[in-house]
N, C-alpha and C positions, 0 to 999 in steps of 0.2 A: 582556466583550470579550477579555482577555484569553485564557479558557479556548478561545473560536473562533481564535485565533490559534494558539494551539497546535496544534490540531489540523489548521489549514490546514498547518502545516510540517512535521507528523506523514505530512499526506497528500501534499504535494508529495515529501518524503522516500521514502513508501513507492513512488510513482510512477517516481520516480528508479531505484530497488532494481530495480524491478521490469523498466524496460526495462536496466539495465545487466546485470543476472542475465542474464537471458536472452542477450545478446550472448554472457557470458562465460561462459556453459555452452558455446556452441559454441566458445570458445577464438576470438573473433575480436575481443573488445572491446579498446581501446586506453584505458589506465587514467584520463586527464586526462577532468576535468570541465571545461566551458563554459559561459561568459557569454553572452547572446544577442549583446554586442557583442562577442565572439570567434570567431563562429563566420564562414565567408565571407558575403559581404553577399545572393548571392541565397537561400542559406539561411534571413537573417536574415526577408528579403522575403516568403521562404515561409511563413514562421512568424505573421510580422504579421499577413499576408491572412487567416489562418483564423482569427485573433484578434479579425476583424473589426472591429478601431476600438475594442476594449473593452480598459482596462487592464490589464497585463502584470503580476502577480502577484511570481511565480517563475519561473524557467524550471531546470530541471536537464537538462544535453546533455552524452553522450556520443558518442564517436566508434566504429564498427566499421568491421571492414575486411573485403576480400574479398567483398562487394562492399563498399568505401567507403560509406556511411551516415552521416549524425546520425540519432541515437533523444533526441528529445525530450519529459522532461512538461513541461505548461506548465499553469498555472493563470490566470484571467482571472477577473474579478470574477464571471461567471455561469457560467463550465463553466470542464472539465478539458479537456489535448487531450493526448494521445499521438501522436508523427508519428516516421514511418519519411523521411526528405528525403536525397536526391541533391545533391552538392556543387554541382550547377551548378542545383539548388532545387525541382527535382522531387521533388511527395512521390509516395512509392513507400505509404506505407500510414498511414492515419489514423483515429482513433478519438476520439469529442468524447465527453464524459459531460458530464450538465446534470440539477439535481437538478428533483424535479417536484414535483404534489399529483395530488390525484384531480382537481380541478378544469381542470388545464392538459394532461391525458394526451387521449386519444382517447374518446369513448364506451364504444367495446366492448372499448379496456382497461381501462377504469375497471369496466364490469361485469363484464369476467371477476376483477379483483383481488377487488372485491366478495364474490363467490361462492366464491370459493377462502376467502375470508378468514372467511365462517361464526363472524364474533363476535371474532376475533379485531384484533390493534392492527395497524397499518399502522407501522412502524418509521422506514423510509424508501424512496423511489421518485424513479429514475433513467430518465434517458432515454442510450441508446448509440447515436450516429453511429458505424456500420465502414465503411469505404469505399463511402458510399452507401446501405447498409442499417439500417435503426432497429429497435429493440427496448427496452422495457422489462423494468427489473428492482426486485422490489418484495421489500422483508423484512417478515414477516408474523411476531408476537408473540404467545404466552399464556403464560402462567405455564408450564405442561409442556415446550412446543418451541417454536422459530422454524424460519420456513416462508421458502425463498429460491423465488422465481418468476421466469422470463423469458418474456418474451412478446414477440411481436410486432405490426406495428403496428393488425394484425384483430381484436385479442386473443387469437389461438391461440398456448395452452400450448404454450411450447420446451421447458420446463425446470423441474422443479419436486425441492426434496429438503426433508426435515422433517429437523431434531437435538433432541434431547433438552435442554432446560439442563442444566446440569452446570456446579456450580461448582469452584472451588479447594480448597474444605472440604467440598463434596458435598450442598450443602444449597442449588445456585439460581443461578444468576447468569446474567449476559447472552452469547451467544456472538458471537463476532467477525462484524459483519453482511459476508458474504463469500458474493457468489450463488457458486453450486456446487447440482452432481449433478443426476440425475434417476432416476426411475422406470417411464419411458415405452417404448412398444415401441421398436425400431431403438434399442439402446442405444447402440451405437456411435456413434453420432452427438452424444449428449450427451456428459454429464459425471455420472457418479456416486458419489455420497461416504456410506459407511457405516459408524458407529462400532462398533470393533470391541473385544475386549480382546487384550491380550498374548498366549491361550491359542487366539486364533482365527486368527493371523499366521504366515507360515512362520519356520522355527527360527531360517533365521539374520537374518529380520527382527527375532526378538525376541532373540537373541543379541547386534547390533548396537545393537540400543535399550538396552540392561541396562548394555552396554561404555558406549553414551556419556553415559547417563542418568548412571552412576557413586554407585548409592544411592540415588538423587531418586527420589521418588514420580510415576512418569507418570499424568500428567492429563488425558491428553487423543492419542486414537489411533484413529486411520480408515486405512479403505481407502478410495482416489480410482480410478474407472476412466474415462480417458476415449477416446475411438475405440478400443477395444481393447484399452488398454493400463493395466496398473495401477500403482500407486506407494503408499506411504504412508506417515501425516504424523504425528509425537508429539511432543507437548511436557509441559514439565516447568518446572517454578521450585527455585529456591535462594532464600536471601536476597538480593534487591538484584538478583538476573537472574533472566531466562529464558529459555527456549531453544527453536524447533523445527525440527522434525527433519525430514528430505526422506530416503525409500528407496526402491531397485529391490526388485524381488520376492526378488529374491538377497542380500537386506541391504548391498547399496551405498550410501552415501551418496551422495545428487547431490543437496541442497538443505542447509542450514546456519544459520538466523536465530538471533542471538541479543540483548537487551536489557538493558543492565548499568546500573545507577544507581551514579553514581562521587563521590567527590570530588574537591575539586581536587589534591591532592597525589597522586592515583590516575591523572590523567592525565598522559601522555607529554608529551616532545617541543614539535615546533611549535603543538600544540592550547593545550597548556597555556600558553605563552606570549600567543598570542591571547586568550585568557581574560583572562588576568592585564593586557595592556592595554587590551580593553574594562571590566574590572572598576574600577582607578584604586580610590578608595576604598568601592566600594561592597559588593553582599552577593552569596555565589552563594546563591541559591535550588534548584534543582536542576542536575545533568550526568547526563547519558545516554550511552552510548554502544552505536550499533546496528550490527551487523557481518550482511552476507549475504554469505555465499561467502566470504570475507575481505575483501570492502571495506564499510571504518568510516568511519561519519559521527559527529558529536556533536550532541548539541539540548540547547542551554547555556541556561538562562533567569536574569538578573540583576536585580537592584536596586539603579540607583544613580541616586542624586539626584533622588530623585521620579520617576524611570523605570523603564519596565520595560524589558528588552533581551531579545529572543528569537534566538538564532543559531544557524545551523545549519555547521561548519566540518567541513570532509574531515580525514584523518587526519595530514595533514601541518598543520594549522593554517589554511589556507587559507580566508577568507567565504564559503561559497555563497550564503549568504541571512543579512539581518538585519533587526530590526522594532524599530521602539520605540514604546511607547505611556507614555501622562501615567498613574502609577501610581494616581489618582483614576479611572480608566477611563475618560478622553480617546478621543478616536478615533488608529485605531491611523496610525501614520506609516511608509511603508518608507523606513529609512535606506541601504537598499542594496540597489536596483534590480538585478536578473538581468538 
């Protein structure tokens, strides 16, 4: 129970990143996180509705501006929702994800995954509500690659890209289940991702990876194209972080993720504070801290008094989310409703 809990606030967090990045690439996001009970109330309304009656998770909402926006992820007992909502609670753009089986997809997605999949594992399979249009998306396993597919709801291939495993020591490991790329005619239209090395990158792509890498062994480096355009992604570890990397073809940075495992005397400020008063006598187990583009969050997990404490705090100290569960693996409790 536990370890799923984790990963729920792994995924509400990455959710979070994900629509705030994107605001604040274009330079229009407004820094403050929200409560669903902060936000204006037909907001709130809008968000319920497509929640449809199922309990409220998490919610991570920020504000953009130009045009004015909340970008919300939301998490519910059976899907995800990402929503683009208008202050007065119109939503402008939304995206539900709801995990499946073979058994609960369509027929002739089920036989197209089938067929694609030629013996291989089925990892995991997704269904995407975008404004109306449905499509699945399935990660396909062998020991050699994992295979990212999307489809739609006839079963015709959108999207297909294989990678290699490749681990950290070079001998296997699992890659990050992330659909991406394809192969397909009308490339512009997809998305395509090809691992590449340092010697096949332009200069000052790998000039700029080397500057920020600073000695690290890069582990991990693709080309992404998608409608035309290309970008690409490297990453690397140290002790205790990691790091990846976002470039233009020019070696500009425009992407920045990184994961530090801290302790508590390694943290600032009002986080650290926070810590220290949910902690009271108990133990940290682990502190993380995840920065995109420069906005840090933490994912604090504790023990104290036969509990477990899961939190997730902004950089100023701030709750966004917290869980506690009976450390015999009780069922989990939200001590602190989004």
């Amino acid at each position: 129970m536990a370890a799923n809990r984790t990963l729920g606030l792994r995924a509400v967090l990455g959710l979070g990143f994900a629509l705030f990045a994107g605001a604040q690439a274009a330079e229009r996001t407004v820094g403050r996180v929200f409560t669903l009970d902060q936000v204006p109330a037909p907001v709130k309304i809008a968000i319920l509705n497509e929640a449809e009656g199922e309990k409220i998770e998490s919610a991570f909402i920020t504000l953009q501006q130009d045009p004015a926006l909340y970008l919300a992820a939301v998490t519910t007992e059976r899907k995800s929702l990402m929503l683009e909502v208008a202050p007065e609670g119109k939503i402008v753009h939304i995206v539900v994800r709801q995990s499946q089986t073979l058994d609960t997809v369509p027929a002739p997605v089920k036989a197209a995954i089938q067929k694609e999949a030629e013996g291989a594992a089925l990892r995991s399979l997704d269904s995407a509500e975008e404004d109306g249009r449905l499509s699945y998306s399935a990660e396909l396993e062998t020991q050699e690659k994992s295979i990212s597919l999307v489809l739609d709801r006839t079963g015709k291939l959108l999207e297909k890209a294989e990678r290699p495993v490749i681990s950290r020591d070079g001998k296997g490991r699992e890659n990050e289940p992330e659909i991406a790329g394809v192969g397909q005619p009308a490339k512009e239209r997809f998305r395509e991702i090809v691992a590449v090395s340092l010697g096949e990158v332009p200069a000052a792509v790998k000039a700029a990876i080397l500057k920020e890498a600073g000695g690290a062994e890069v582990q991990g480096l693709e080309r992404v194209t998608e409608k035309g355009k290309t970008h690409f992604r490297a990453s690397w570890s140290r002790p205790g972080k990691d790091t990846e990397l976002k470039l233009d073809p020019e070696g500009k940075v425009i992407g920045l993720l990184t994961n530090e495992k801290l302790t508590l005397d390694q943290v600032e400020g009002g986080a650290k504070a926070a810590i220290q008063k949910e902690l009271a006598a108990g133990k940290v187990e682990s502190i993380e801290r995840v920065t995109n583009n420069g906005l840090a969050c933490y994912l604090v997990k504790l023990a104290v008094a036969r509990k477990e404490i899961d939190l997730i705090l902004d950089a100023n100290g701030r709750v966004l989310r917290k869980d506690v569960t009976d450390a015999d693996g009780g069922d989990e409790e939200p001590a602190d409703k989004q």
